[in-house]
N, C-alpha and C positions, 0 to 999 in steps of 0.2 A: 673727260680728261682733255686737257688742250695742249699742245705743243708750239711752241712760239720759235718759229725760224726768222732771226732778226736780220739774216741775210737777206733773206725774199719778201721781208717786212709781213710775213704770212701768221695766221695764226689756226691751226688747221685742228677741227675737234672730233674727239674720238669717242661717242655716246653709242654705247651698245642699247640703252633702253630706245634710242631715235628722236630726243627730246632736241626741240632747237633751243641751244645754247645763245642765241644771240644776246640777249641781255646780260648774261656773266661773261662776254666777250668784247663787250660795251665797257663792263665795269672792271675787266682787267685788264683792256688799253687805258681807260685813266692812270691806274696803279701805275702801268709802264711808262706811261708820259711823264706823271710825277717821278720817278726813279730819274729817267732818261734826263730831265730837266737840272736834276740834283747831279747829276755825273757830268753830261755833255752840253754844257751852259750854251756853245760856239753852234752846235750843230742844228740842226731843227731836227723834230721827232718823224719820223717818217708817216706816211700813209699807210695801214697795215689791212690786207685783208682776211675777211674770214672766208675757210672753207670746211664746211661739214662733210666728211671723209665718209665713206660705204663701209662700215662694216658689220661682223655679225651680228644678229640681234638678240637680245633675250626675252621670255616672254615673264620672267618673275624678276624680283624685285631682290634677289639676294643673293644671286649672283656675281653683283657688280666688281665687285673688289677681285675676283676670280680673273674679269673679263680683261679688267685695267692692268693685270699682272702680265695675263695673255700678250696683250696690245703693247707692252713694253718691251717684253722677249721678242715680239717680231720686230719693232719698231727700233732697240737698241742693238740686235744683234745684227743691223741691217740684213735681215735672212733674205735668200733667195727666193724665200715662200714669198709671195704680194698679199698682204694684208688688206682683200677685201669680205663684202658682206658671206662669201661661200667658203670663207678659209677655215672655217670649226661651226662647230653645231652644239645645242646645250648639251647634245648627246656625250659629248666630250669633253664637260665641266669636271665631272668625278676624276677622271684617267688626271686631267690636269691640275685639281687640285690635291691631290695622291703623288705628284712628282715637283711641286711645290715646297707639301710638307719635307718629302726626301730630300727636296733639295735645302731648304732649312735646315734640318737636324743636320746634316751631313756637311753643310756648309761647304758645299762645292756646285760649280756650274758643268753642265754638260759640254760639250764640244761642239757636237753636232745638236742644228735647234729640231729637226726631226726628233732625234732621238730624247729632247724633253719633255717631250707630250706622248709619250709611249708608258704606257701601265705595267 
């Protein structure tokens, strides 16, 4: 998963498998330059760097979609939790994907992001 902060011209990636992304971070600065170029004729496209972010790892392959859910709850609720590689364990895939489903059917968000990841 990548998150592009066009303030800090960053482009920062969140691989729980630990794969280096640089090559699809290659081919989605072109995207963004062609965009950029189609919008802001005047300006020049800035210099963007990449940074691959510490977080936790998985050791199977099917997890992902679980991990990237994870990574958005701490990354959009700006939590006070810091989002690095000791912040959760696979251990704690079932618990969070068990208040996912809940949080789906029920089609509400928690308040507190502790209290999301509680079984």
């Amino acid at each position: 998963m990548f998150v592009v902060d066009i303030d800090a011209a960053q482009v920062r990636s969140y691989d729980s498998l630990g794969n280096d992304q640089h090559e699809a971070f290659e081919t989605l600065i072109k995207v963004l330059k062609q965009r950029w170029t189609m919008d802001r004729r005047q300006e020049s496209f800035p210099t963007y760097t990449y940074q691959k972010m510490p977080v936790p790892r998985q050791r199977d392959g099917t997890e992902c979609g679980v991990y990237v859910c994870v990574f958005l709850e701490f990354l959009t609720r700006r939590s006070r939790v810091t989002l690095n590689e000791n912040s959760f364990t696979e251990a704690d895939m079932a618990g969070f994907r068990k208040q996912l489903v809940k949080q789906m059917l029920l089609e509400q968000r928690p308040t507190d992001f502790r209290a999301s990841f509680t079984a």
